[in-house]
N, C-alpha and C positions, 0 to 999 in steps of 0.2 A: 723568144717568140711568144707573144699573147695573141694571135687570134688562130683557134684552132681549127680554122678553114683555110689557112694561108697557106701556097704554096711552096713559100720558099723554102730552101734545104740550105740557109745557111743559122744552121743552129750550132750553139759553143756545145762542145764535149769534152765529157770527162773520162780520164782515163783508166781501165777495169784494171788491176793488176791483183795476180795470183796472192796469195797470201802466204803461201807454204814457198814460192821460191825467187818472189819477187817482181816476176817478170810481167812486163806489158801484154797484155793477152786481148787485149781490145779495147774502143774505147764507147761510150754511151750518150745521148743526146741529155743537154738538161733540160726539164722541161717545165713551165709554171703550173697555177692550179688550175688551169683548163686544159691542160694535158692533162694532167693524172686523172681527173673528172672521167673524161674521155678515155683513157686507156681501165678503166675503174670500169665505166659503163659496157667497153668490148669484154674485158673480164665477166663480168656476169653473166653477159650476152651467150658467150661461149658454154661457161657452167652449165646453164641451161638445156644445150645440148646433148651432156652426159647422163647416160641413165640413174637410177638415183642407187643408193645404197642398197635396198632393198632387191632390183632389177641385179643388180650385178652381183649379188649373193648367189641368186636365183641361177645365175647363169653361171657361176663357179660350181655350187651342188649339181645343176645337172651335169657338166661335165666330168666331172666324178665321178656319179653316176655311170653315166658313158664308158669310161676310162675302168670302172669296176666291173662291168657286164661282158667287156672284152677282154680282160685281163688277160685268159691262154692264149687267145691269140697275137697281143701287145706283146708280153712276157714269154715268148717262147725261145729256150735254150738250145743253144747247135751243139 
């Protein structure tokens, strides 16, 4: 398939198979370099979305935070 507006669904696939036991476990569309383009560019697209390093540090420390300030009540023994 080269045009990646097309809608047909009949693309050749290749088959996934495990590595550790052999077996068929699925199989995968092949796609040319206007697919990978496009699946590249939703790639990023998505990244985008996720906070950066820095946000999600921020937001593991406070929760720690959090998690330290209630501790007798979290950690309470019966």
């Amino acid at each position: 398939m080269t045009d990646a507006n097309a809608t047909s669904t009949a693309w050749e696939m290749i088959p996934v198979v495990n590595p550790a036991t052999g077996e068929r476990i699925g199989e995968i569309p092949v796609g040319g370099a206007a697919e990978v383009e496009a699946a590249v560019a939703a790639a990023h697209g998505a990244g985008s979305l996720q906070p950066g390093l820095e946000l999600r540090c921020t937001y593991i420390l406070e929760g720690r935070k959090h998690c330290l300030s209630g501790q007798e009540r979290i950690c309470v023994s019966q």
